[in-house]
N, C-alpha and C positions, 0 to 999 in steps of 0.2 A: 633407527633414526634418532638422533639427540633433541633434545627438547626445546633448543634453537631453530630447528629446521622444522619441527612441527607446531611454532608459535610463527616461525615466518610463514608456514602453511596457513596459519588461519588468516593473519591479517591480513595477505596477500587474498583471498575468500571476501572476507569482511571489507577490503577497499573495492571489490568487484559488484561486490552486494549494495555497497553505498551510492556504487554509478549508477547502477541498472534503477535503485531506487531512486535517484535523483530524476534520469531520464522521464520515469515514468512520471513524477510529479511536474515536471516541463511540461511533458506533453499530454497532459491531463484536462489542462483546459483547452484543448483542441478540440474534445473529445462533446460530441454536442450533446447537453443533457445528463451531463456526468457531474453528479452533485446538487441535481434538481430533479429527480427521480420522484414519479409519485410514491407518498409514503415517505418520504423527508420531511421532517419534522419544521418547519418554522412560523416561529411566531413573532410577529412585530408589533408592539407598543408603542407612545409617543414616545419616552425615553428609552425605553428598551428591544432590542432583539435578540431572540435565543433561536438557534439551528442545531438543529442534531440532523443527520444525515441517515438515518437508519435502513433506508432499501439502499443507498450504496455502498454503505459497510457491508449488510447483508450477502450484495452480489460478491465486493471484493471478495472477500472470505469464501465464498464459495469458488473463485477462479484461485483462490490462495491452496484452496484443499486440494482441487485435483490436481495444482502441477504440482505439488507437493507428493501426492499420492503416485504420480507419473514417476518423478522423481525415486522413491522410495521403491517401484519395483523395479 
């Protein structure tokens, strides 16, 4: 294969990879309780508010591993 046909192999991946990630940020806030998980961090001030999200990354990351692991065998 020349090196043409496997750079249009990746981005053709990379534009697939872009939808499916888009998809799932659309329909994320559909998702009830997704990014308000106990164990998300937020804090509100008169002038300020900080969020960190740390049990939702937590879960992502763990649905990220096994299909990833699914994938890999």
């Amino acid at each position: 294969m020349t090196e043409m046909g496997s750079l249009a192999r990746m981005l053709i991946f990379l534009g697939i990879l872009l939808i499916i990630i888009g998809g799932v940020i659309l329909l994320a806030n559909k998702i009830p309780g997704f990014g308000r998980l106990p164990g998300d961090i937020y804090i509100q001030k008169k002038n300020f508010s900080f969020y960190f999200p740390i049990t939702t990354c937590i879960i992502i990351s763990i649905i990220l591993s096994i299909i990833f692991w699914l994938f890999r065998r």
